[in-house]
SERO-4910 file (N, C-alpha, C, O; in steps of 0.05 Angstrom, whole numbers):
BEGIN
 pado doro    nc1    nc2    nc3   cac1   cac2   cac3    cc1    cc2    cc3    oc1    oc2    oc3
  Unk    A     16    -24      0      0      0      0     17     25      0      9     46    -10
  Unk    A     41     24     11     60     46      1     61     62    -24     61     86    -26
  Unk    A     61     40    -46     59     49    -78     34     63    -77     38     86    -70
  Unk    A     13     58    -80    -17     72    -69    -17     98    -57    -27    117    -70
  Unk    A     -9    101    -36     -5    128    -19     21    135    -29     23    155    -15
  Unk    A     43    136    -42     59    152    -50     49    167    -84     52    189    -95
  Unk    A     37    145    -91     14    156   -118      0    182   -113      6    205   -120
  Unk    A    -23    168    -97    -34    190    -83    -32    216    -74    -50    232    -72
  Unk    A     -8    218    -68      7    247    -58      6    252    -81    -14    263    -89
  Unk    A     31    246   -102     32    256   -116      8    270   -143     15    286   -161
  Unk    A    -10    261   -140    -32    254   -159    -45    283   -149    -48    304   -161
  Unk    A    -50    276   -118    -77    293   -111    -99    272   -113    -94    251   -124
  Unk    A   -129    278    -99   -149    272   -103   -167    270   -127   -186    255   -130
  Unk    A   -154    291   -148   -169    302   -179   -164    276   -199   -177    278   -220
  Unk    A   -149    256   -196   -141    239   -206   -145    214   -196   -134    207   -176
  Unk    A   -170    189   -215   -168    164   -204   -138    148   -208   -117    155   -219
  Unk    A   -148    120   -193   -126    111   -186   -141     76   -189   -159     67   -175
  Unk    A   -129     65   -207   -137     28   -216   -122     20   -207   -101     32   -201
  Unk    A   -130    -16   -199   -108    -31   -207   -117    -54   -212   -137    -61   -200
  Unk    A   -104    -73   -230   -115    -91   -238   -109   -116   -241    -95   -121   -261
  Unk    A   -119   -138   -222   -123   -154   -203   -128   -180   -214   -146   -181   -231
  Unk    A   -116   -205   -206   -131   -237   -228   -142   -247   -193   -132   -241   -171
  Unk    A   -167   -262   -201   -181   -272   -175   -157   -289   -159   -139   -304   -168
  Unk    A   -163   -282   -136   -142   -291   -116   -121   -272   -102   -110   -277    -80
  Unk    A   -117   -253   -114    -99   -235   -113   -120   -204    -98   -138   -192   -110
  Unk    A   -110   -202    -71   -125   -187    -56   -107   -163    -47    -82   -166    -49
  Unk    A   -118   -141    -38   -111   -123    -25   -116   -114      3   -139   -112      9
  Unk    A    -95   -108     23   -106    -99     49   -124    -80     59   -137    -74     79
  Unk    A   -121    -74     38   -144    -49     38   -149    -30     10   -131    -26     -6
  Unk    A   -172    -20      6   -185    -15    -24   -186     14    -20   -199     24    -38
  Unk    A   -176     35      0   -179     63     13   -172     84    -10   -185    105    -16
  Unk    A   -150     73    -23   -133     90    -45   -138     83    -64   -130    103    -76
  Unk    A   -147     68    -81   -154     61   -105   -184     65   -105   -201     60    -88
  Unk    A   -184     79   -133   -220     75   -143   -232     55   -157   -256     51   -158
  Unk    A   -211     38   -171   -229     23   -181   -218      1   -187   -203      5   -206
  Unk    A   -217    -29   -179   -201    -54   -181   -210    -68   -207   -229    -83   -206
  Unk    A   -194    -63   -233   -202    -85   -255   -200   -116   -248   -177   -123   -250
  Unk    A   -216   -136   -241   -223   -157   -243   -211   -170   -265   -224   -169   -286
  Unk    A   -185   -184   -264   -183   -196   -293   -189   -229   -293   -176   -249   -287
  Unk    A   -221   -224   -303   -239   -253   -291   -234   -262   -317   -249   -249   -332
  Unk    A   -217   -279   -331   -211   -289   -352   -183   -307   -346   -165   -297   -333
  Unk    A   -183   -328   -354   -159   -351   -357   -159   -350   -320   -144   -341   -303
  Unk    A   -185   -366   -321   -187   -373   -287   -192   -405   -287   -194   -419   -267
  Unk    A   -194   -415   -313   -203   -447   -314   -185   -457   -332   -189   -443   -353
  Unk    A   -159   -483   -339   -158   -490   -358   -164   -528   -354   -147   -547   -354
  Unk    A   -193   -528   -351   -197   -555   -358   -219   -559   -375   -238   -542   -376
  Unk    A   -218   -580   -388   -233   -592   -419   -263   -592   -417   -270   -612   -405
  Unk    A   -273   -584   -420   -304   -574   -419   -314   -547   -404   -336   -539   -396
  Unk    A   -294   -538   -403   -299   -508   -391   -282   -487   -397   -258   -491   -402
  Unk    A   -296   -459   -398   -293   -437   -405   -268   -425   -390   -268   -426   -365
  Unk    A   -250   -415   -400   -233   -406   -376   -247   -374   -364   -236   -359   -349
  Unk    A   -280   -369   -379   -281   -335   -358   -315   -349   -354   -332   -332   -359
  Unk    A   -321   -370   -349   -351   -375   -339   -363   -358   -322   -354   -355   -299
  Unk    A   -391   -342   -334   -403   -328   -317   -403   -334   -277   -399   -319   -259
  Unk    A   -410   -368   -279   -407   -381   -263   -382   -370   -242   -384   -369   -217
  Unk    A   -363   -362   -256   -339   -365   -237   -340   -330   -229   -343   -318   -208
  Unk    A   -335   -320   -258   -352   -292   -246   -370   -284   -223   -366   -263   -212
  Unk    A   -391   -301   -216   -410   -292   -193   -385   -299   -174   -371   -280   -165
  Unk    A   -376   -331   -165   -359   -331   -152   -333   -306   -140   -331   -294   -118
  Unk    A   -321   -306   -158   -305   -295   -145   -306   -259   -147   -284   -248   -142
  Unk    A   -330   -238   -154   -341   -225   -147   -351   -227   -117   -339   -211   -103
  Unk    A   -370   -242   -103   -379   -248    -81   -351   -246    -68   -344   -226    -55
  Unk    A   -332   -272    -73   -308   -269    -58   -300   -244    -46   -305   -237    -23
  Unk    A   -285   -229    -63   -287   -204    -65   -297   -180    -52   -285   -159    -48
  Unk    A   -324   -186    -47   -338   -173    -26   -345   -174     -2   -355   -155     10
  Unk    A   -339   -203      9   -350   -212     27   -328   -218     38   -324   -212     61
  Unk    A   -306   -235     20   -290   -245     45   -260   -226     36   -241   -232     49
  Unk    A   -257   -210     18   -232   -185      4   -242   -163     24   -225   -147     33
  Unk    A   -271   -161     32   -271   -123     40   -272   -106     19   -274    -82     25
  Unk    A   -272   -112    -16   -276    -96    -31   -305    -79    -41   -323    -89    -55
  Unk    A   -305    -53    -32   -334    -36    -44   -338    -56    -71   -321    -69    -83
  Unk    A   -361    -55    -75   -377    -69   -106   -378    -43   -123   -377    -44   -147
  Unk    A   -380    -20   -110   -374      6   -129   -345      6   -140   -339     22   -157
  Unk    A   -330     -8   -132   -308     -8   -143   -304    -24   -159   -288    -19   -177
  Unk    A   -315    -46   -160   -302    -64   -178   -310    -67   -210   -334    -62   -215
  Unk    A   -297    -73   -229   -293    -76   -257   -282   -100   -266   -259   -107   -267
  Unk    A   -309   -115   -276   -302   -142   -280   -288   -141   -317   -292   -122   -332
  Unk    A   -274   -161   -324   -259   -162   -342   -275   -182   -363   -283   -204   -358
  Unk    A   -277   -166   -390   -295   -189   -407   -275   -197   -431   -272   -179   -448
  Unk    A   -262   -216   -436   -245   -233   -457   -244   -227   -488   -261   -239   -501
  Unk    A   -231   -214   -499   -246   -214   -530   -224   -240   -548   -224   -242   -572
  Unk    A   -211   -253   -532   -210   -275   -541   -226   -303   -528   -245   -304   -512
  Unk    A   -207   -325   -542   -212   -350   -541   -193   -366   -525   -172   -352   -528
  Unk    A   -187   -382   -513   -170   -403   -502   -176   -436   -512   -199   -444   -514
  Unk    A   -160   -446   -516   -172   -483   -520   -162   -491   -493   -138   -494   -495
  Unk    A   -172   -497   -460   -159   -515   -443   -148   -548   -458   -135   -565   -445
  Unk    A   -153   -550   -474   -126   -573   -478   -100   -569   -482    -84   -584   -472
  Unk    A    -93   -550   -494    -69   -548   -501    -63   -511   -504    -45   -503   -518
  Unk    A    -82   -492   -489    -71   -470   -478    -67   -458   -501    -51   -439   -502
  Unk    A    -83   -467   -527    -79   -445   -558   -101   -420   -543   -112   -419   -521
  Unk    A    -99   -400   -568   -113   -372   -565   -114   -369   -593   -100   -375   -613
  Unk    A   -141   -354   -588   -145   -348   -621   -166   -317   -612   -187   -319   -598
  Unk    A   -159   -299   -618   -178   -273   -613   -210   -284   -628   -215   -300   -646
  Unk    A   -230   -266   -610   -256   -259   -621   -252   -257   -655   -261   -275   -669
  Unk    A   -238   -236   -666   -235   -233   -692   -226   -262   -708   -231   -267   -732
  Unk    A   -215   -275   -694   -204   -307   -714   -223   -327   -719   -227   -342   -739
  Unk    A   -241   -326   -689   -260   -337   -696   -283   -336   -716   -292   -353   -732
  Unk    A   -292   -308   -709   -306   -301   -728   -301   -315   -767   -314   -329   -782
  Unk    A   -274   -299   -766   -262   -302   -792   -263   -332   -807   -268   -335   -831
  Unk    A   -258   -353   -788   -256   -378   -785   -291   -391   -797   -298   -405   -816
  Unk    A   -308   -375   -768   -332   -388   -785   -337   -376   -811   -353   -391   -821
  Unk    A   -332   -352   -831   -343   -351   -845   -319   -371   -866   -325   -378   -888
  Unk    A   -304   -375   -858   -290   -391   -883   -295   -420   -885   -293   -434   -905
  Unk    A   -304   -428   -859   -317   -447   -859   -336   -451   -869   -337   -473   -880
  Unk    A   -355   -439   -871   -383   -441   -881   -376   -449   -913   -366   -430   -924
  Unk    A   -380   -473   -934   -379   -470   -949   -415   -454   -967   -413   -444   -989
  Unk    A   -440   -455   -955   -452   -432   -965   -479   -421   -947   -500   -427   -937
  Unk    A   -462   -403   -951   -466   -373   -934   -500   -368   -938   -517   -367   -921
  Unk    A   -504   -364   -975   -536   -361   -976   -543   -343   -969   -527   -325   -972
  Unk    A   -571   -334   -957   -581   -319   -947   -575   -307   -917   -583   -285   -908
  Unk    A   -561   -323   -907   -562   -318   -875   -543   -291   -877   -526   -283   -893
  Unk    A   -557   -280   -848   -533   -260   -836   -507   -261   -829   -495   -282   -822
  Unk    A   -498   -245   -831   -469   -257   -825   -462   -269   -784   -449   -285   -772
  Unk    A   -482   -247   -777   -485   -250   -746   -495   -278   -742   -491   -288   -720
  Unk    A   -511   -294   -766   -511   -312   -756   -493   -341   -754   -497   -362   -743
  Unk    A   -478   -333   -768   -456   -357   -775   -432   -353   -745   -421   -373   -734
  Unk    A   -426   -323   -735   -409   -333   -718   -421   -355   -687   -444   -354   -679
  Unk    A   -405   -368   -679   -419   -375   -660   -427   -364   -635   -414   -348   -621
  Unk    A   -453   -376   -629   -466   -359   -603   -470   -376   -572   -487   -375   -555
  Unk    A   -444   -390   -577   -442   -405   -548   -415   -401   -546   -399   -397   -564
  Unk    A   -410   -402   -519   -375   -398   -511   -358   -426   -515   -343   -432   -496
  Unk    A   -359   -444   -539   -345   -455   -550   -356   -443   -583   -375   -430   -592
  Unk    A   -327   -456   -594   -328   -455   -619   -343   -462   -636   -354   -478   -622
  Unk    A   -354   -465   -657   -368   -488   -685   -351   -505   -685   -357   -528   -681
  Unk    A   -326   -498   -688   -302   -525   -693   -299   -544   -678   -287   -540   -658
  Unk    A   -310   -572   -686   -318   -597   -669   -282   -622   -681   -278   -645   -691
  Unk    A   -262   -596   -669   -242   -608   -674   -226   -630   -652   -232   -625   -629
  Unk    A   -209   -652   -657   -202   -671   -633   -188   -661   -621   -172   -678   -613
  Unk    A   -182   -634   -610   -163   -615   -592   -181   -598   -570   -172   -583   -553
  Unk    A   -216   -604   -575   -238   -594   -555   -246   -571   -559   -263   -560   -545
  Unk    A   -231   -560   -587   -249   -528   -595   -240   -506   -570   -234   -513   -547
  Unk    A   -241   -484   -579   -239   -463   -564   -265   -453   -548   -289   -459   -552
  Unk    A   -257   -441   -534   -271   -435   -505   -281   -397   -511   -259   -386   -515
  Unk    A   -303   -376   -512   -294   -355   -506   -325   -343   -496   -346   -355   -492
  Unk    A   -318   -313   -494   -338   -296   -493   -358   -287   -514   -356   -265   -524
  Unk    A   -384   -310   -522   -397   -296   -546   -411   -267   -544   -416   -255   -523
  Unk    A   -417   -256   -573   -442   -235   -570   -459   -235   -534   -455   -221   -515
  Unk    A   -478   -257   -539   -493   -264   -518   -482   -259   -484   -490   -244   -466
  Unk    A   -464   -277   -486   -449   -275   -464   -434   -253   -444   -427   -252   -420
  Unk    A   -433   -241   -462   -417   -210   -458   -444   -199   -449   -448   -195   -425
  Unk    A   -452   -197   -457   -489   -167   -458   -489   -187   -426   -492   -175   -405
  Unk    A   -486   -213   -426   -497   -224   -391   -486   -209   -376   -497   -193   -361
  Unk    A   -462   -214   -379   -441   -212   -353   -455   -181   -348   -472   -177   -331
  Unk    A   -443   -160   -367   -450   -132   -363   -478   -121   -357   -478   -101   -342
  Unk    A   -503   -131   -367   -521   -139   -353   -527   -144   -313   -541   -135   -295
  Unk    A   -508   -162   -319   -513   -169   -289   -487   -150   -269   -482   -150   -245
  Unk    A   -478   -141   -287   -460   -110   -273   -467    -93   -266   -462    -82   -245
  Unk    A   -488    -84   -289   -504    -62   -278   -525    -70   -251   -528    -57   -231
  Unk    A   -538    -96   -257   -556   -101   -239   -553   -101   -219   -573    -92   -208
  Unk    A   -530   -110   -198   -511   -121   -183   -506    -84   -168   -516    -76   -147
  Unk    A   -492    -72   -184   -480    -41   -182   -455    -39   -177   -440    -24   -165
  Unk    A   -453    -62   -194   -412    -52   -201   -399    -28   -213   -418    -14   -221
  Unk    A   -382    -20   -217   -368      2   -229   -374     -5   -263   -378     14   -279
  Unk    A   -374    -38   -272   -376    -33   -299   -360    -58   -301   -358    -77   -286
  Unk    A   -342    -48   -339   -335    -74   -347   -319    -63   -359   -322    -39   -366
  Unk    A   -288    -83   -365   -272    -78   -391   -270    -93   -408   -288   -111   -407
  Unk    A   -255    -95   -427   -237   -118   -445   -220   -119   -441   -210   -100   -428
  Unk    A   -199   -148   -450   -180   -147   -457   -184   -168   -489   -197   -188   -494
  Unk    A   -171   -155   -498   -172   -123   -510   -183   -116   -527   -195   -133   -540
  Unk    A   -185    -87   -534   -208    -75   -560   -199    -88   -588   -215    -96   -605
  Unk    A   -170    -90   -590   -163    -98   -615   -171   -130   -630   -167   -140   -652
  Unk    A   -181   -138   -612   -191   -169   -609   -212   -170   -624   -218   -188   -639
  Unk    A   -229   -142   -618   -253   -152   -628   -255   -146   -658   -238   -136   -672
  Unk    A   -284   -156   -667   -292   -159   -701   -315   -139   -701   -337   -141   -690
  Unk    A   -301   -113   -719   -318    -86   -712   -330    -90   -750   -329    -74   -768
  Unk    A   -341   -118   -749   -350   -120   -781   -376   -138   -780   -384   -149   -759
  Unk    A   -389   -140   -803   -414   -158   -803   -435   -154   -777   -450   -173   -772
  Unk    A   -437   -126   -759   -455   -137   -743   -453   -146   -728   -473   -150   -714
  Unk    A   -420   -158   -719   -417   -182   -696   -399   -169   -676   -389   -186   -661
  Unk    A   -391   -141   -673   -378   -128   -654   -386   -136   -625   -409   -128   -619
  Unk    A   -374   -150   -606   -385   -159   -582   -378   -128   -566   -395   -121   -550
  Unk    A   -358   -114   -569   -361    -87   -561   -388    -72   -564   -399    -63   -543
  Unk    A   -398    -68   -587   -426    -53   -596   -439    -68   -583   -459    -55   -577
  Unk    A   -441    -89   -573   -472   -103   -565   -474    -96   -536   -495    -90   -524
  Unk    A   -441    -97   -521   -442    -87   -493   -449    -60   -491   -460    -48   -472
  Unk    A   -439    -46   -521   -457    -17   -512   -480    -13   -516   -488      9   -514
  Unk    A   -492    -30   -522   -520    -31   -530   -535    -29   -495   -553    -15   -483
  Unk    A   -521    -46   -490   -535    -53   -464   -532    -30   -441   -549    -23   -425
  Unk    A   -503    -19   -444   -490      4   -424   -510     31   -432   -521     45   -415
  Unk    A   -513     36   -460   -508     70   -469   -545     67   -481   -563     83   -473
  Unk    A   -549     47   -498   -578     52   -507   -600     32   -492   -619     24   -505
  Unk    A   -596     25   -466   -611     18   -450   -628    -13   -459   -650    -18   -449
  Unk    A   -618    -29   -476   -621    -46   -488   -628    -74   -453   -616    -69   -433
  Unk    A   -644    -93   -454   -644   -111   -434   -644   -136   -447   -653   -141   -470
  Unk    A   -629   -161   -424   -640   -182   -441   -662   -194   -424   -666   -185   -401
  Unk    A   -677   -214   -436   -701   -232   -422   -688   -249   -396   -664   -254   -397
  Unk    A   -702   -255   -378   -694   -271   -355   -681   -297   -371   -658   -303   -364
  Unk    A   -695   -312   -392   -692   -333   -398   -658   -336   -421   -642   -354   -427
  Unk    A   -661   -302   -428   -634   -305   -435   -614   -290   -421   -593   -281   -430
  Unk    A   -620   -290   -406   -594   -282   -376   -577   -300   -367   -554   -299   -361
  Unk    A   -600   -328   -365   -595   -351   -353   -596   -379   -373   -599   -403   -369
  Unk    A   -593   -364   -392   -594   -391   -414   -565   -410   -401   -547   -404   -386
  Unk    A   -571   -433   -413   -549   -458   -403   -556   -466   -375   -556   -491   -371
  Unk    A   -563   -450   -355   -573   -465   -319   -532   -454   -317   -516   -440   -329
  Unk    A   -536   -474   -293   -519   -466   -279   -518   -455   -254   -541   -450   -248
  Unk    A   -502   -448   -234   -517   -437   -206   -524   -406   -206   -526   -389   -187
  Unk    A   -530   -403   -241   -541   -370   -241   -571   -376   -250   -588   -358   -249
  Unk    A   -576   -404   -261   -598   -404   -263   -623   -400   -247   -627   -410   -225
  Unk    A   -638   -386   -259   -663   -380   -233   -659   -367   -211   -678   -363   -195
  Unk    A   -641   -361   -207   -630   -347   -176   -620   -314   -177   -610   -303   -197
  Unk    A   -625   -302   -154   -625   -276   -153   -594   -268   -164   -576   -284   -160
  Unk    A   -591   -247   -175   -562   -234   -177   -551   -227   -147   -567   -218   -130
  Unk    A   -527   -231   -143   -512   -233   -122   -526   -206   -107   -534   -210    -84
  Unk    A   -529   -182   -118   -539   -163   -103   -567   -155   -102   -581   -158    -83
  Unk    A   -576   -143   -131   -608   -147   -127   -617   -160   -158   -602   -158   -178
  Unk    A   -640   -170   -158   -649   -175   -181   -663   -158   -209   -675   -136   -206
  Unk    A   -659   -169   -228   -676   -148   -244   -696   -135   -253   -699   -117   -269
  Unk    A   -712   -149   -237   -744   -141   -223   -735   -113   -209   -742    -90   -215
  Unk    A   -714   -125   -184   -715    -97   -168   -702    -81   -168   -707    -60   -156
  Unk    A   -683    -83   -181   -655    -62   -197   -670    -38   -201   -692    -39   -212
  Unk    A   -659    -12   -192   -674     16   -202   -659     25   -230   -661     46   -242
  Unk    A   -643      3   -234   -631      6   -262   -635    -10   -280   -633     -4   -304
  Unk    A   -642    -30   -272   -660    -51   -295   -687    -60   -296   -698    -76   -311
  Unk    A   -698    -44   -272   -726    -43   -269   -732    -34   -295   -720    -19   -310
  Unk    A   -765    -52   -298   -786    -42   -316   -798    -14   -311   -807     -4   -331
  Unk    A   -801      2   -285   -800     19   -283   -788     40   -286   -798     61   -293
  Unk    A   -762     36   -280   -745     62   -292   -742     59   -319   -731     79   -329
  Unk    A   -748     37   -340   -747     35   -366   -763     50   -372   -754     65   -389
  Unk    A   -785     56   -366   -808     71   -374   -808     91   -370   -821    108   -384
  Unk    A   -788     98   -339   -780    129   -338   -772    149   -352   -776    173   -354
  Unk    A   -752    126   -366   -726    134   -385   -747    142   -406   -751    166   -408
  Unk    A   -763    120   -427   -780    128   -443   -794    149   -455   -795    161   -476
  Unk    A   -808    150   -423   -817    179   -419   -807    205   -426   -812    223   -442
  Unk    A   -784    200   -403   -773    219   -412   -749    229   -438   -739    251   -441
  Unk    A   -747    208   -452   -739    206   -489   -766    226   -511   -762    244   -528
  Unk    A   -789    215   -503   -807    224   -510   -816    250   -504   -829    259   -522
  Unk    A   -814    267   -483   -817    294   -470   -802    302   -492   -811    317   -509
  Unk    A   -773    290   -495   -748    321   -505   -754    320   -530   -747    337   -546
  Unk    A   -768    296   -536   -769    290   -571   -789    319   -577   -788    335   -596
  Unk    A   -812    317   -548   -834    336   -561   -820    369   -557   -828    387   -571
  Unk    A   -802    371   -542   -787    396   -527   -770    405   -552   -762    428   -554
  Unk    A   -763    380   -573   -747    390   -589   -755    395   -611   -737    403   -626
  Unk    A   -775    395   -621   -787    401   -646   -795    369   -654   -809    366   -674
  Unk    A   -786    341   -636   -791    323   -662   -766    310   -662   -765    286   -666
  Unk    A   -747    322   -658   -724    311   -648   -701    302   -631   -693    321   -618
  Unk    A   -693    288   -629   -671    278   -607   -650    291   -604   -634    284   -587
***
């Protein structure tokens, strides 16, 4: 905590102060820092699992709070824009994948392009090495979803350059979908797959009672979209 408070001096108050953290790795105290990046990714490398499972996410968030002493206003969970294979510890970015299924596809046809990448946190590739492991479209809008719900500080990547800012399949754009244009998902796709998130409240409050993911403040918001539309001639 030395490094921390000698920061601090120097800094002043006018200036935040991160640091960023792999689960397990705790601090004596959270006084000087504003905001702890969570780097909840490459926390699993065994063969049928994800190395950044929402699953483990709730885990070691709770940890964190309950048995670290860390504010939940502080914390910033980490969302993957790659892939990992636990067999053999390859990586392939969000963008390779993508790239992969469309070359795969020998015909494309009518479909979207959004719909060819895959939308589960393994790969399409049903190769004898167990396919890669990652963060889909879907998956991402959860976690951050249940960030807001929860009342964490938020979310990052690692890293922006990872992602596929083409076809529609930007997993960045979809998290801002959810952050900036108030976008929700359904209960049923919050908790798609089960798991010990299935059916069960978010670690802090649920999305029923969230004054941020409430149906009511959605409507607030609405409302008040609609006032400025009429305030502005018609426009936004």
């Amino acid at each position: 905590m030395r490094l921390f408070a000698e920061v601090r001096s120097k800094l002043g108050d006018n200036l935040k102060i991160s640091v960023a953290l792999h689960p397990g790795q705790y601090l004596p105290s959270y006084d000087l820092v504003n905001y702890v990046n969570l780097m909840t990714y490459d926390m699993r490398n065994a063969p049928g699992k994800s190395h950044a499972e929402f699953n483990d996410v709730l885990s070691v968030v709770k940890d964190y709070i309950e048995n670290g002493g860390c504010p939940k206003e502080k914390i910033i969970i980490g969302l993957p824009l790659y892939a990992r294979n636990p067999t053999d510890g390859g990586v392939k970015t969000y963008s390779e994948l993508v790239d992969d299924s469309v070359i795969n596809t020998e015909d494309i046809g009518t479909k979207r392009m959004v719909d060819l990448v895959p939308q589960n946190w393994r790969s399409t590739s049903k190769t004898a090495d167990g396919g890669f492991y990652f963060d889909s479209i879907l998956e991402a809008q959860r976690k951050t979803q249940w960030a807001i719900e929860s009342q964490l500080a938020g979310v990052f990547f690692w890293e922006l350059g990872q992602d596929k800012d083409e076809f529609g399949v930007s997993v960045v754009e979809a998290v801002s979908n959810i952050v900036h244009e108030g976008h929700r998902l359904t209960r049923g796709e919050m908790y798609k797959g089960g798991g010990e998130a299935a059916g069960k409240e978010t670690l802090l409050k649920t999305a029923e009672d969230s004054e941020i993911g409430s149906r009511r403040e959605r409507r607030r918001r609405k409302r008040k979209m609609k006032q400025q539309k009429v305030a502005n001639g018609g426009e936004l």
